[in-house]
KEBAMI-577534 format. One record per residue: residue in one letter; z, y, x of N, C-alpha, C, O in turn. Coordinates in steps of 0.02 Angstrom, whole numbers, plus 50000, padded with zeros to 5 digits. Layout:
BEGIN
AZYXZYXZYXZYX/...
This chain:
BEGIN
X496744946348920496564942048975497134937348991497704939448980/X497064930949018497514926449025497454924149103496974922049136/X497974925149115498024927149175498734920449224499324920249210/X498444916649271499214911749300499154917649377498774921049412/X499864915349366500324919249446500614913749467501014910649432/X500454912049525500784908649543501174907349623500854905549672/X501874908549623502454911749662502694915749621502274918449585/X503364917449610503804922149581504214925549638504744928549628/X503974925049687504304929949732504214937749727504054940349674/X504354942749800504444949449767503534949649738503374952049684/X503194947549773502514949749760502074949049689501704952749656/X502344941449687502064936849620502554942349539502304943049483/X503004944249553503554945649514503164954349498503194956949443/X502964956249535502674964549539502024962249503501984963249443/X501654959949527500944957649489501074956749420500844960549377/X501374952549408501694949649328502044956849292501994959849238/X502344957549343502534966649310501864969149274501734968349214/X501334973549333501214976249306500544973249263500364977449223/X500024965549259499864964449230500164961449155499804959049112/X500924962249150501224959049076501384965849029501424964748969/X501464971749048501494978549045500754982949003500684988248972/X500334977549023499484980049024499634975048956499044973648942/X499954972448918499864966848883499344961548876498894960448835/X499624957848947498824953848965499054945748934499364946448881/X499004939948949499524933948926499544934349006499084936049044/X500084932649020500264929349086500894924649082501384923849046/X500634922249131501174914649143501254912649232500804911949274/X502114912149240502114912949309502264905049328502474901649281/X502184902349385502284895249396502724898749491502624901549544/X503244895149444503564892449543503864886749549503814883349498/X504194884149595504564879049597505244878349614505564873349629/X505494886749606506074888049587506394890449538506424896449525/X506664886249507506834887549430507074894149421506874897549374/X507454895949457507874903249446507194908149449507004909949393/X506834910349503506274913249522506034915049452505984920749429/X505834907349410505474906349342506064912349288505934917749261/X506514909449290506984912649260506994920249261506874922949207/X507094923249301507164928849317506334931149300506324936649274/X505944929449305505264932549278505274932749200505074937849170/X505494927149167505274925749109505994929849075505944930849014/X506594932049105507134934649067506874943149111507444943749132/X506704946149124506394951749145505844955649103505784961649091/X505484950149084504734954049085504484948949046504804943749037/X503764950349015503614949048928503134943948985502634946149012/X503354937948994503024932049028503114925449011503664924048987/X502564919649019502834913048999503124910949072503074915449114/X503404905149095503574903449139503714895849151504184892749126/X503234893049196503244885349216503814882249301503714883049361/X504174880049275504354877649347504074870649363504184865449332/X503664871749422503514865549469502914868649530502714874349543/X502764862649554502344865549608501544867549569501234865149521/X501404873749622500694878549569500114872449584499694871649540/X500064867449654499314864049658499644859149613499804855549661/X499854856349569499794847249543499264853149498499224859249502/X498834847249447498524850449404498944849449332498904852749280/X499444842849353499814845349268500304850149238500584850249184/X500334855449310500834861249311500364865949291500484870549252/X499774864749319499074870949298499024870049215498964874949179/X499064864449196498664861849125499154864049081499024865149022/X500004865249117500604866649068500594874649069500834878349026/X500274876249123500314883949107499614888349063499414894149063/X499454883249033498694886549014498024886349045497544888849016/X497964882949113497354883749159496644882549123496154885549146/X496554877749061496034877549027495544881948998494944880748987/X495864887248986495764894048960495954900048993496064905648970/X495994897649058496344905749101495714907949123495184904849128/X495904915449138495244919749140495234920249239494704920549271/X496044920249278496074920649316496734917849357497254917749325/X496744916149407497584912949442497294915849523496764915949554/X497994918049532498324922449589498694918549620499264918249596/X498594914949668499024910149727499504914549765499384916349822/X499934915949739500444921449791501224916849815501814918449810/X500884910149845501544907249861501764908049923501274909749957/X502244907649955502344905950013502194903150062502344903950121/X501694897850020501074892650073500604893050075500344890950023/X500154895350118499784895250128499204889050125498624889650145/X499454884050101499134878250092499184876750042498774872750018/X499804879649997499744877849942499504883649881499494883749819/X499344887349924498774893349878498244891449868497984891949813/X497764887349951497204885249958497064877949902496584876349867/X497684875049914497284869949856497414870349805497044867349766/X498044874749772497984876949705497184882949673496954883649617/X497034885249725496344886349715495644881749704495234882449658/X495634877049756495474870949739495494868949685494954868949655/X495944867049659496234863349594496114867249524496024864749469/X496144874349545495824878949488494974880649455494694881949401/X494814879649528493954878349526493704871249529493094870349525/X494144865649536493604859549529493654855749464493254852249433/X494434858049450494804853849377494564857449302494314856149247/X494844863449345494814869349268494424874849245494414878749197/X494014873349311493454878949302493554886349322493104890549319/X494304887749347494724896349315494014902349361493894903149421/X493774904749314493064911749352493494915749413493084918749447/X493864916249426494514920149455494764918049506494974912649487/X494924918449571495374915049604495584918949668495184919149715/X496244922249672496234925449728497114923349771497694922549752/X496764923249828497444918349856497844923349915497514926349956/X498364923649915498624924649992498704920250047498894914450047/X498534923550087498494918650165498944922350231498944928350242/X499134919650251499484923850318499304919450371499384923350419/X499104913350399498964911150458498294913350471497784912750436/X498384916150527497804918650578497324916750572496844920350556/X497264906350591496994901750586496364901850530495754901850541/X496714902050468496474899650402496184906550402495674906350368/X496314913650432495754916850413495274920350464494924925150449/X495294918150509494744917350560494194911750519493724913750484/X494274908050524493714901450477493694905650429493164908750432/X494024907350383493704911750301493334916250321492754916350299/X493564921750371492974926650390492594925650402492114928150373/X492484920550458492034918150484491404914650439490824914550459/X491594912350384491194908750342491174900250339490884896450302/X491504899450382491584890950401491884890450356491814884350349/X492364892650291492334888950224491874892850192491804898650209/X491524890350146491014894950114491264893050034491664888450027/X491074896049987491484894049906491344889549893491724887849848/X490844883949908490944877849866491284873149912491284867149898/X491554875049959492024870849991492744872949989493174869049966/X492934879750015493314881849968493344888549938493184894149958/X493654885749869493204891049805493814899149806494284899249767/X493724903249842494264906749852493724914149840493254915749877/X493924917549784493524922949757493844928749808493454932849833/X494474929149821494674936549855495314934249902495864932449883/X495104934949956495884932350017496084939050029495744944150036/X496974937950030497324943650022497904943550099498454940850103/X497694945750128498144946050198498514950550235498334954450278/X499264949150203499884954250216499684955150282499364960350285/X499714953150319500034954850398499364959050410499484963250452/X498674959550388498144962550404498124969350342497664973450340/X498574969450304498584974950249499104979350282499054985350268/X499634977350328500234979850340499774981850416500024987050438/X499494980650438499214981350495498844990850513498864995650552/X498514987750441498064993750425498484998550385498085002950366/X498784999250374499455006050354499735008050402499805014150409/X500065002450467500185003650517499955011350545500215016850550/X499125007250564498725013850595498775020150545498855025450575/X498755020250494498615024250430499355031650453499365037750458/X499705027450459500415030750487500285034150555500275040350560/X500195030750597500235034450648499565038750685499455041150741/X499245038250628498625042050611498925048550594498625053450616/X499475049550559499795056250524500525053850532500855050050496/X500735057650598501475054150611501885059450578502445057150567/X501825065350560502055069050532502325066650433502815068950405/X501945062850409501905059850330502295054050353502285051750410/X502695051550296503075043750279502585039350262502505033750285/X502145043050210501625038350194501055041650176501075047050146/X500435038150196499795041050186499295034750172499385028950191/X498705037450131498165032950114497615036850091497595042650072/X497105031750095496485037450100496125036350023496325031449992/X495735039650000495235040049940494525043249957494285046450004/X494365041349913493495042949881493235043349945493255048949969/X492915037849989492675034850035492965040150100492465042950124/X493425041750125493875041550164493865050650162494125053650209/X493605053650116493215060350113494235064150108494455068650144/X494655059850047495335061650034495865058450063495865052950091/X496435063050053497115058650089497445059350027497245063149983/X497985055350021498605054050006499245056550039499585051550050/X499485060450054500045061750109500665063750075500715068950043/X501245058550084501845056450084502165063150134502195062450195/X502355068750104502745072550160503615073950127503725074450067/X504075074350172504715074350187504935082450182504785084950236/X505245087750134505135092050145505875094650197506385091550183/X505925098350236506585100350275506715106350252506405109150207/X507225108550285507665118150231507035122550264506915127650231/X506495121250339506165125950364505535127250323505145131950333/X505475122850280504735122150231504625128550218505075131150184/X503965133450242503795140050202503755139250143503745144750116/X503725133650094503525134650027504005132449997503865131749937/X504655130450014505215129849978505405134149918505575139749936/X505435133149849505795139749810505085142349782505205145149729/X504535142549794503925142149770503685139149706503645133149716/X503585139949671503145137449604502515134449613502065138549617/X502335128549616501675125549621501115130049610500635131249647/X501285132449550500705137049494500255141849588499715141449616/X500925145749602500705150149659500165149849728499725153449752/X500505142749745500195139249791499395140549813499065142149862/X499295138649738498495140649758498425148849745497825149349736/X498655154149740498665157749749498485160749837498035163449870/X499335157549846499255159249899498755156149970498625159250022/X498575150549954498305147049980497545144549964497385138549965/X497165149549950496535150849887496115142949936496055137149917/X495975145149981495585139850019495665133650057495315130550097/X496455132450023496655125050032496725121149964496875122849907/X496475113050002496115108849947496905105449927496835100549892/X497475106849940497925101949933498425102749868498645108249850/X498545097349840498605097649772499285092649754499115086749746/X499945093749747500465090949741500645086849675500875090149629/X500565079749665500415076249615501035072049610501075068749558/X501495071449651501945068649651502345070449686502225073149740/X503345068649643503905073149675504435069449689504765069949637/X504715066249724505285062749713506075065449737506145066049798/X506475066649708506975073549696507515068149686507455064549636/X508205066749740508765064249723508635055649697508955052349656/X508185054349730507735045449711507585043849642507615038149618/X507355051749599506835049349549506245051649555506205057049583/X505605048249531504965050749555504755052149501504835048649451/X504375059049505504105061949437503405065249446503175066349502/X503115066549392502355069349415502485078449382502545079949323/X502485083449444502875089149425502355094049391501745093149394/X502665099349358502115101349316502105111049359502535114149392/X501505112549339501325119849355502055123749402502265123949459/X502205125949350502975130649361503575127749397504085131049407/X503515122149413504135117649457504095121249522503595124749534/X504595120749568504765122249633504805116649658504815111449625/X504845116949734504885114049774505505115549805505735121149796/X505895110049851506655110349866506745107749941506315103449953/X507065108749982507375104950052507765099350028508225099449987/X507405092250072507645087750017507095081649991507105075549998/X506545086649952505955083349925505465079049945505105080249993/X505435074349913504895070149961504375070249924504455066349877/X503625074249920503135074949895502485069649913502435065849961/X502075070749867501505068249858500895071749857500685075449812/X500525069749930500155077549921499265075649913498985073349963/X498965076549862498065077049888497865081149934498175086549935/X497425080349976496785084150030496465081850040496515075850050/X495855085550046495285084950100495495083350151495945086650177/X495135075850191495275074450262495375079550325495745080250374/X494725082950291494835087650351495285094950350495185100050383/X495935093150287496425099050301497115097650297497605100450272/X496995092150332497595086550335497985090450375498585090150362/X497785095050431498275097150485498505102850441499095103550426/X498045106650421498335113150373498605112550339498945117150317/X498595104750308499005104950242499945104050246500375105850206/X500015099650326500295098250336500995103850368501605103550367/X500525108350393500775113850420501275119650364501865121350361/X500535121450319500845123150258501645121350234502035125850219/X501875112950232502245111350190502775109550262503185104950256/X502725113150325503105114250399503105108350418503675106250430/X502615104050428502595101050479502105101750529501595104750514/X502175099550589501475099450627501325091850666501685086850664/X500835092550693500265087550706500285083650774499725083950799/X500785079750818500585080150857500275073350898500465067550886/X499785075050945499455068450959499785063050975500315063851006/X499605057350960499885052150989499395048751036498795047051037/X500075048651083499555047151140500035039051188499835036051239/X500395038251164500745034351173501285031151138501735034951120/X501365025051125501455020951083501985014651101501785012451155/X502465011551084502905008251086502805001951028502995003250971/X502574996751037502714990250956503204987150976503234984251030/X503794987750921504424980450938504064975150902503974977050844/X503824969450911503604964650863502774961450914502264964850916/X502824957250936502024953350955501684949350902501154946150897/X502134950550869501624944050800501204947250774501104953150785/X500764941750716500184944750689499924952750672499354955050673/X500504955650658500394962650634500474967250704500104971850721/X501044964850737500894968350806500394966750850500174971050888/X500214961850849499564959250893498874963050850498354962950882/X498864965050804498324968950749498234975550767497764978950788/X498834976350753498974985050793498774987950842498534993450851/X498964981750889498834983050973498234983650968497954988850983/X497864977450940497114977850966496744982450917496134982750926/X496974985650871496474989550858496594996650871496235001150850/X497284997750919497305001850968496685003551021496295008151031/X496844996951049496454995051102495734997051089495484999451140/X495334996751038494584998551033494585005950990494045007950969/X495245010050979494855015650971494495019751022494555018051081/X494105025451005493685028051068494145033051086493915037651119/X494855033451069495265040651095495685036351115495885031951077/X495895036651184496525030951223497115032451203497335038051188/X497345028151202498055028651173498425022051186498405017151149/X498855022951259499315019251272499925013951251500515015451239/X499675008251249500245005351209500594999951237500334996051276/X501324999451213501474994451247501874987451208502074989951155/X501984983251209502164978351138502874973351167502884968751208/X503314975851136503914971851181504074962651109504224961651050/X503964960151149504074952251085504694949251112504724948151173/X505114948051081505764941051108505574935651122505884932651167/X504984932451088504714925251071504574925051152504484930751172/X504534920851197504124921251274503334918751247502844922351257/X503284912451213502894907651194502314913851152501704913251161/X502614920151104502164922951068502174927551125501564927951131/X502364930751165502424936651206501734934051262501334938151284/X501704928651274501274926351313500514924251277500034922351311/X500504925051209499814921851170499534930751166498954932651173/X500214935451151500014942751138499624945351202499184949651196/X499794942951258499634946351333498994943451320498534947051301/X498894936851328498054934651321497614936451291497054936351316/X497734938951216497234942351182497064950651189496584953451163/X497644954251236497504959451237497354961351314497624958651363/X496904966251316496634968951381496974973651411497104972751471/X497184979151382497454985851423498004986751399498224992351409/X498494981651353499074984151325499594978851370499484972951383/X500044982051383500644977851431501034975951388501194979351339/X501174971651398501754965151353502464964151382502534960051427/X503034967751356503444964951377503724960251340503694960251278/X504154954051387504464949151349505364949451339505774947051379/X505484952051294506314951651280506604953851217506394951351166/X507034957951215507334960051156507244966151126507494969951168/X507014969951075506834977451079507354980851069507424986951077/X507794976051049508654979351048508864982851116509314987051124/X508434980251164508964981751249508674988851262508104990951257/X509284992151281509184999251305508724999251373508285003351389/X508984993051411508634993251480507844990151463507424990651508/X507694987451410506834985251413506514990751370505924991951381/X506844994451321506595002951319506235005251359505625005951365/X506895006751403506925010751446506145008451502505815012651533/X506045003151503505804999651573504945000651515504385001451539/X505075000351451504435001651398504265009151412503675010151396/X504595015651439504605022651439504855025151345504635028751301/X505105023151349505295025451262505555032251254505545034251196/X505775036251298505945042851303505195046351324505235052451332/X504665044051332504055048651341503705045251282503445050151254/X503605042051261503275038551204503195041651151503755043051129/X502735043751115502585048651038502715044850989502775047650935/X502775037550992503265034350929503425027550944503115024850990/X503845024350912504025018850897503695015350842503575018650792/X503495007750842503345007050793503604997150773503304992250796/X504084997150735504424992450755504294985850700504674986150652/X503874980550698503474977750659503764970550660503344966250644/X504464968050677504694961550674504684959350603504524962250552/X504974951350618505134948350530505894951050492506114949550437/X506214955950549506874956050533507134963850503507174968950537/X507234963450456507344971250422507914975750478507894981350503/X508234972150479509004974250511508554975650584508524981450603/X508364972450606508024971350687507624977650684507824981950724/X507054979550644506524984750645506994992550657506924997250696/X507584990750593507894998050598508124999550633508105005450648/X508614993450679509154995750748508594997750798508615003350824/X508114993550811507684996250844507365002950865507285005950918/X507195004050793506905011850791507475016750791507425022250819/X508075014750758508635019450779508865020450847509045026050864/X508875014050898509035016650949508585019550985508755021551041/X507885020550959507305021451015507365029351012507255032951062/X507565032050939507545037950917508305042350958508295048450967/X508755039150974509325041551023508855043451080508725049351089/X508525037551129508515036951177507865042151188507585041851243/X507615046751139507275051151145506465052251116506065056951118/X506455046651095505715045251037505725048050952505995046750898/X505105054050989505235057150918504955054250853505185056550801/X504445048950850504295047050788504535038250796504575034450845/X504695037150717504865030450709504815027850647505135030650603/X504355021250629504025018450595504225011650584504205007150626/X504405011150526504965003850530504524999350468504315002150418/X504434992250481504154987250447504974985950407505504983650428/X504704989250328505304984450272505264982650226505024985250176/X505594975250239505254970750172505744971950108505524971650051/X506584973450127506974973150073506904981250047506984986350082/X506684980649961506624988449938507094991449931507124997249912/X507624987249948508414991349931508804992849999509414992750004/X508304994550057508454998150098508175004150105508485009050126/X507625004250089507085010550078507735017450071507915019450127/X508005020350021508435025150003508885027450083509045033250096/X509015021650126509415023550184508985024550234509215022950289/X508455026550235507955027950293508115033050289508675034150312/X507715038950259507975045750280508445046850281508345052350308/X509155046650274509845047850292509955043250366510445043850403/X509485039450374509675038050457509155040350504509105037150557/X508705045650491508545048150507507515043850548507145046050592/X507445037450503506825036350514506275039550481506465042050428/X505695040450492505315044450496504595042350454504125046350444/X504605034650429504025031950395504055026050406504075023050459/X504045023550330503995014450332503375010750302502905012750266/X503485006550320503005001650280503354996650250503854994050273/X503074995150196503314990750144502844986450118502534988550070/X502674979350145502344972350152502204972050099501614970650092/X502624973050034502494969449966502244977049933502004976149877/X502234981849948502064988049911501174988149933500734990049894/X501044985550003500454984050010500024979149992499434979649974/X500394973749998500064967149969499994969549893499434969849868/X500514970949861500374970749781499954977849775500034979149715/X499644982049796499244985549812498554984649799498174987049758/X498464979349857497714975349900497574971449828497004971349804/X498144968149797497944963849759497724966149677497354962449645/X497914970849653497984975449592497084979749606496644981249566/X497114980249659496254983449682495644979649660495114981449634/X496074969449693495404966449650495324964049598494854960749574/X496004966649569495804963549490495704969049449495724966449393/X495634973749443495744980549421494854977549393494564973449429/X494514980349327493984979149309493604986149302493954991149293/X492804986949307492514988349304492284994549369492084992549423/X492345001249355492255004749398492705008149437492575013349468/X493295004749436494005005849492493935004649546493924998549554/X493895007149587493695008449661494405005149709494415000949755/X495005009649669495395007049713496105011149693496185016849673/X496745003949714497355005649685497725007449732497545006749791/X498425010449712498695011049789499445012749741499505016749694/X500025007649776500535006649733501125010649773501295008949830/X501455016449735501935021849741502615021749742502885022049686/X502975021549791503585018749809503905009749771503685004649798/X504285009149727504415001549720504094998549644504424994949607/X503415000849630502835001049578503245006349532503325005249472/X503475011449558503585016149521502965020849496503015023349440/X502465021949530501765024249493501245023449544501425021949601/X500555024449530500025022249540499575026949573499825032249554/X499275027849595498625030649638498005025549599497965019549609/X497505029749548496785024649524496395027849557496455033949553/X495945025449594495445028249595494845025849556494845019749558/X494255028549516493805025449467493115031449468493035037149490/X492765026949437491995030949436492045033349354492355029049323/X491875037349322491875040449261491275038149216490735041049219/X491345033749181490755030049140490635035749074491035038949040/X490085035449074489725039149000490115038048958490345042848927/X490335031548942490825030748858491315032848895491595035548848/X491745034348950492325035448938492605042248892492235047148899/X493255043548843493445047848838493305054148860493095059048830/X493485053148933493675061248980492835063949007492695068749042/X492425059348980491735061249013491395069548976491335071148917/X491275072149020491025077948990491455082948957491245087548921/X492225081548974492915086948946492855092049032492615090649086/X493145097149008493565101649060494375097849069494645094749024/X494555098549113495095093949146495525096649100495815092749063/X495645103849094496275106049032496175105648972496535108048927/X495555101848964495565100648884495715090148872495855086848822/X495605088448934496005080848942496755079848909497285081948932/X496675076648858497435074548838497685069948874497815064648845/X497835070548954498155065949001499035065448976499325070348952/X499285060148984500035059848984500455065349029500225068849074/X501055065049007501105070749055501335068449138501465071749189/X501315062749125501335058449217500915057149250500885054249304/X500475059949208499815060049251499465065649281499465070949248/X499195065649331498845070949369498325069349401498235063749426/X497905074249404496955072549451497355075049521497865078449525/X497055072749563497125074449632496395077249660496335082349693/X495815072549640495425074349693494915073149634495095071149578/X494235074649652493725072849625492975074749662492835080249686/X492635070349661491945069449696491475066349630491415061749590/X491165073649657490285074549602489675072449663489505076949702/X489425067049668488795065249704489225063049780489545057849788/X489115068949836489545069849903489865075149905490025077049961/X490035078749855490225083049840491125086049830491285089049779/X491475085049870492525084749843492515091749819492345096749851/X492775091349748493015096849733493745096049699494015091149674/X493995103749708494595101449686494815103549626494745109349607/X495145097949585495295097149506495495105449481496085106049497/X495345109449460495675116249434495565114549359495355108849348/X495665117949314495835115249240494965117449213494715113849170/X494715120949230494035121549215493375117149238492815117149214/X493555114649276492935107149293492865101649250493305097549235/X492355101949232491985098849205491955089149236491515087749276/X492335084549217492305078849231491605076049196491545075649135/X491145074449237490575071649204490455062049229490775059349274/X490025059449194489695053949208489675051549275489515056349310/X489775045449315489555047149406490085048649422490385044549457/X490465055649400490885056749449491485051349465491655046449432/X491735053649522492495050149562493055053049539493075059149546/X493595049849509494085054049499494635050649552494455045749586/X495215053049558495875048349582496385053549565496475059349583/X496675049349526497345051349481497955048949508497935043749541/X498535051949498499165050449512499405049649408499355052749355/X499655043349435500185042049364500845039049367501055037949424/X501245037249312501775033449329501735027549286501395026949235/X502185022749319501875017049299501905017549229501495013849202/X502335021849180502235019449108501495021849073501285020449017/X501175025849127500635029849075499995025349112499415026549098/X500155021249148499465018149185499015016249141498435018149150/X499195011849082498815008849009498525015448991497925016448992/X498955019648973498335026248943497655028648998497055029848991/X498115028449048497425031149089496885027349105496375029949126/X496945019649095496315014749108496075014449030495615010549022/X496375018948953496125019448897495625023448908495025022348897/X495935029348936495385034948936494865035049020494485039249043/X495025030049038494295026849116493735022249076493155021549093/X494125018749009493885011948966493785009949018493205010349036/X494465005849083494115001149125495034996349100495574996449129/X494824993249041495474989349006495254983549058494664983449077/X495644979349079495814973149111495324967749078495644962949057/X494804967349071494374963549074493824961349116493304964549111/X493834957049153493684956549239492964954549214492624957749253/X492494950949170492004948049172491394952449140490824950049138/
């Protein structure tokens, strides 16, 4: 498949990763030469420098024959008419853009552009992807990171293990032993900041940051199990009023279980657009740095922090000081991946990572055939597929231990009809069914061999 990217930033640069990896043709267009550079001296890519809307930058990168182009620039205007320009000039079947103004996607939702006005196959919106992890988090304040599968029936849960873990020193193999009637299934290990997919007889360590499958509904047990516990949140702290904090708030605001929140912004001008759109959430206007607007926020009674500015440095001091001043959970918006490693040594509690979601959201809609849905594992170090099991595939009609899976790969969950059962080496993967696998990124190609859902979108 032939494929234009266009932005080479962190996002555009991850995409190109992992569709040049899939050995697809790809070709990246930015209008920073270095950007270009660094893609094309990286990774098995062509590379155009100039702006992605002229059409003779499209025509130099192949657009005549592209199967699809990915607008992942910085502009939001200039995604929209390089989309434009892809559907009126070149025909491209494909077109999926990022957008971040509010504006532009109120009218898209809305339908006031419709595709032949503008031709935009899939809108991809960080601040509303980062929004919805947000909640996802403090949905399970106990996990770093969590996400859901096979129509919300499974979790994903990111847990932190401490020296109190009962299952420390334990052998996986046992687990279900001991634990005959829990659905939770450890698919991923990350040990001293390498991430690996652990096998039967491995232990578990104080230290470990795991990867865990369950049933939704043994999220608390599961959690307990591996010593953590559950506790409500019932009140809430946002450093940040912009788009993603103003998202948060309000979809605070309409769950049916109350939950107090309060949104401190610096901006006066945004602190005052945040108060208007929201009903029951109080707005303060100042710095989230100040001990005294904390304080005046209740941040010592508050069940978490959740600190969602544009500023990496800003989110962490934030949540670090909120976490002195007596707030036990804290949730930090970070965009640079080469801070990630100093969170738990400063003692934050769960992040979000903008481009781990966006390149996520976006890998979901190009993913072909019966892939349900992707979900990208610390810095595209491995993958979460979820997929429907087609008659021709390989694995159709094997027992799971007779699957010649890589060895980075692992089943987590699986759903027959409405049915979750959990992967043991004797089930029978049939036709219909749901699988969702944990892999790493080098074995991802084998496992969409044996889904036969190869990168062919049409």
């Amino acid at each position: 498949m032939k494929v234009i990217i266009c932005g080479a930033g962190q996002v555009g640069w991850q995409i190109a990763r992992h569709l040049s990896g899939e050995r697809n043709d790809v070709t990246v267009v930015d209008n920073n030469p270095d950007l270009v550079h660094r893609a094309t001296d990286t990774l098995e890519v062509q590379g155009i420098a100039g702006f992605a809307s002229y059409p003779d930058i499209l025509e130099r990168a192949g657009a005549r024959d592209a199967d699809m182009i990915i607008a992942a620039t910085h502009s939001d205007e200039v995604n929209m008419v390089t989309c434009q320009v892809a559907h009126s000039v070149f025909a491209i079947p494909r077109k999926i853009a990022r957008l971040r103004s509010q504006s532009y996607l109120d009218a898209i939702y809305s339908d006031l552009y419709r595709r032949d006005h503008m031709p935009i196959d899939v809108v991809i919106s960080p601040e509303r992807e980062v929004a919805e992890a947000a909640l996802s988090r403090l949905a399970a304040p106990s996990a770093f990171d969590t996400e859901s599968f096979l129509d919300g029936d499974s979790q994903l849960l990111g847990i932190q293990l401490d020296d109190d873990c009962p299952v420390v020193h334990t052998p996986l193999r046992q687990l279900t032993d001991l634990f005959s009637t829990l659905s939770a299934i450890v698919v991923g290990v990350r040990r001293k900041g390498t991430l690996f997919a652990p096998e039967a007889n491995d232990q578990l360590f104080a230290g470990d940051q795991i990867y865990v499958f369950t049933n939704t509904e043994d999220v608390a047990r599961t959690l307990e199990v591996f010593g953590k516990t559950q506790k409500k949140q019932e009140r809430v702290v946002l450093v940040g009023g912009g788009n993603v904090g103003l998202a948060v708030a309000q979809a605070l605001e309409k769950r049916a279980t109350r939950i107090r929140a309060k949104v401190i912004e610096r901006s006066r001008e945004r602190a005052e657009m945040a108060a208007d759109a929201l009903e029951r959430t109080i707005v303060l206007n100042g710095d989230g740095l100040s001990p005294e607007l904390l304080t005046e926020a209740g941040i010592s009674r508050s069940d978490a922090i959740l600190t969602v500015t544009e500023d990496d440095k800003t989110n962490l001091l934030a949540a670090l000081r909120a976490k002195g001043m007596g707030c036990p959970m804290s949730i930090c918006l970070v965009n640079d991946p080469t801070l990630l490693p100093l969170l738990g040594p400063m003692g934050i509690d769960a992040y979000i990572n903008p481009r781990a979601t966006t390149v996520s959201s976006i890998l979901r809609h190009i993913r072909h055939g019966r892939v349900r849905g992707v979900y990208s594992i610390g810095d595209a170090e491995a993958e979460v597929i979820e997929a429907q099991v087609l008659s021709t595939s390989p694995i159709s009609g094997q027992h799971i231990r007779d699957i010649n899976f890589p060895e980075g790969v692992l089943v987590g969950a699986v759903k027959k009809g409405a049915k979750l059962m959990r992967p043991s080496g004797d089930l029978r993967i049939e036709d219909g069914d749901v699988i969702a696998m944990f892999a790493m990124a080098a074995d991802v190609p084998e496992v969409e061999r044996l889904l036969q859902v190869s990168i062919d979108f049409f």
